[in-house]
C-alpha positions, 0 to 999 in steps of 0.5 A: 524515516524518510524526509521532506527532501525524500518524499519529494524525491520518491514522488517524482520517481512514481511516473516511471515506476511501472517500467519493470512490471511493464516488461515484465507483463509483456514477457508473460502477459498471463502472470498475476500482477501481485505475483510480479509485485511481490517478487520484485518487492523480495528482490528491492528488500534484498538489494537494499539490505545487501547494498548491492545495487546491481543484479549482477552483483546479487547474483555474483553474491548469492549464487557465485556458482552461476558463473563460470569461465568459458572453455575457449575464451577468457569471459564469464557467463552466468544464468541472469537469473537475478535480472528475471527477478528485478522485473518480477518475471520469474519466482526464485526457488525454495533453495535459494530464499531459504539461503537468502534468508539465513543472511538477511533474515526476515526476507522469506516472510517479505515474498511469502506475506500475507497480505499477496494471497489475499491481493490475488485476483481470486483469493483461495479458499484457505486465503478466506478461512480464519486460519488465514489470520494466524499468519499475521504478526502478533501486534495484528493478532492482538487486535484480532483476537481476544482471551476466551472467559471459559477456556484459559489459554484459548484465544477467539476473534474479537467482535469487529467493531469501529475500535478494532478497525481504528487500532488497525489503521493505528498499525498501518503496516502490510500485516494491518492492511492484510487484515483489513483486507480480509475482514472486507472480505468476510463483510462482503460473504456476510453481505454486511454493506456498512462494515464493508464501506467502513473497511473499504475506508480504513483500507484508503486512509493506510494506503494513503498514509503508506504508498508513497513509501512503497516507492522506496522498492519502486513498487507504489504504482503497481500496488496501487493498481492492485488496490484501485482494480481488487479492493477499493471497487468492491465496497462503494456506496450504493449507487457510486463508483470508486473513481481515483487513479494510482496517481491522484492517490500517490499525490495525496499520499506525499502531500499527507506525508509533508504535512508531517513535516510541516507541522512538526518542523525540525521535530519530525526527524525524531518521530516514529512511524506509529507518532507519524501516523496519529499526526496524520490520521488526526489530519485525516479526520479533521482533528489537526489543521495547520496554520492557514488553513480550515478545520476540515480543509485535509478531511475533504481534500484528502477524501476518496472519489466517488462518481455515479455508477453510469449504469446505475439509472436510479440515482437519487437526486439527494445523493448526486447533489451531494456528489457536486457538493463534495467535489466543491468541497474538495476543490476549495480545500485543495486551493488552501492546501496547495499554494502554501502547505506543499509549496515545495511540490512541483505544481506540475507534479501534483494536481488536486484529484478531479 
């Protein structure tokens, strides 16, 4: 389980964290972002269960035929293949993942997950169908589905109601937040507008809970980019527009993180990632304060942004005072929380969002 010393660590390491995508995207400005993202996420999982640092030593590992001694010489050339895909550039082969799997297994499953089929720019056909769902682990499944009364051993979807949302924000795991995802997605076909701004919301508080660990495989910025772009500005409230940047988001996803710390103290070390997450959804829904602090201080500081759509010219004044209200809210509980709360985060680091 990361500690304090660690979320701290992978926060000041989130401002460089779009360097390999960069590159990447500058070789091949065509290629989808989750493509890029969802290899270099294959590749980090690969590089930290092998403890092999370097491209050149996964390479040498993996694939120690690419290297061959030169005919006229004494040195060794080898294909580079593996820095290709520490920049998400190219997508290994079938051959090699199958064989990268029989010695780390589980790694197949990381580059082919569900949750990149249904981050694409245009989620297929198939990606949208209900068989969609079979491709997620059964901790979801059992969330999703439910016993048919007529047919035993028959299986059918549950009704999406606020208790099936909450046990998937329970998870808040990739396969969850697929499956949040995907039902945004029906709500948005069904034109059902409050079950997709509920969706929209428990998408929020898991990224909000889980980003800054995504930082762990040097991922948290593009991820996040994939979701502020994709998923979280297609079900804003009438009239508004979903307005943080991945960095607004990254400084409350450690600040939330901390918290953890913070009021468990010592005890934490010992906290799973389901006890992490009830601590910190009860933060989230004013539930759980700290000492020194409001009861609903986290609740608004921890809020997502909303701005007025400025195409929108119908913008009821009821709702734009309300606006200005939140965001005095939102200041005034920043205010508590920064001195003493996340004193240990570089203020220059970290900054309320605005």
């Amino acid at each position: 389980m990361i500690d304090f010393e660690e979320i701290l660590e992978l926060h000041t390491k989130f401002r460089t964290a779009m360097q390999n995508v960069d590159i990447a995207k500058k070789i091949a400005p065509n290629r989808d972002l989750v493509e890029i993202v969802r290899v270099i996420f294959w590749y980090e999982g690969v590089r930290k269960r092998s403890k092999l640092n370097k491209a050149y030593a996964l390479e040498k590992f993996f694939e120690p035929q690419s290297f061959k001694v030169r005919s006229n010489s004494d040195k060794t050339s080898y294909r580079c293949k593996w820095q290709n895909y520490e920049i998400g550039l190219h997508t290994p082969q079938c051959r090699l993942l199958k064989m990268v799997d029989l010695i780390l297994h589980g790694s197949l499953r990381e580059l082919h997950h569900p949750l990149w089929d249904i981050l694409k720019l245009k989620p297929n056909r198939s990606t949208l169908s209900e068989n969609y769902l079979q491709r997620l682990n059964p901790e979801v499944l059992a969330v999703l589905l439910k016993q048919a009364e007529d047919v035993e051993g028959h299986f059918e979807r549950a009704r999406v109601t606020k208790t099936l949302i909450s046990k998937l924000k329970k998870i808040a795991n990739l396969d969850a937040l697929a499956a949040l995802v995907w039902l945004m997605y029906e709500a948005l076909s069904d034109k059902n507008q409050k079950r997709c701004e509920s969706l929209t919301r428990s998408i929020y508080d898991v990224l909000l809970m889980r980003s800054i660990w995504w930082e762990e495989r040097k991922l948290a910025a593009p991820l996040l980019t994939l979701f502020t772009q994709r998923i979280l500005s297609q079900c804003a409230p009438p009239h508004l527009i979903f307005n943080m940047s991945t960095q607004e988001i990254i400084d409350a996803s450690a600040a939330l993180n901390l918290m953890v710390h913070i009021d468990q103290g010592s005890s934490h070390i010992g906290l799973s990632w389901l006890q992490r997450v009830r601590i910190m959804l009860k933060l989230l829904n004013g539930r759980r304060t700290l000492p020194g602090l409001a009861a609903f201080d986290v609740m608004f500081a921890f809020a997502p942004i909303y701005i007025r759509d400025p195409d929108d010219i119908t913008t009821p004044k009821v709702l734009l005072d309300d606006l200005q209200l939140q965001e005095k809210q939102r200041k005034k509980a920043w205010d508590s929380i920064l001195p003493d709360k996340t004193r240990s985060l570089p203020k220059s680091e970290m900054e309320p969002p605005h």
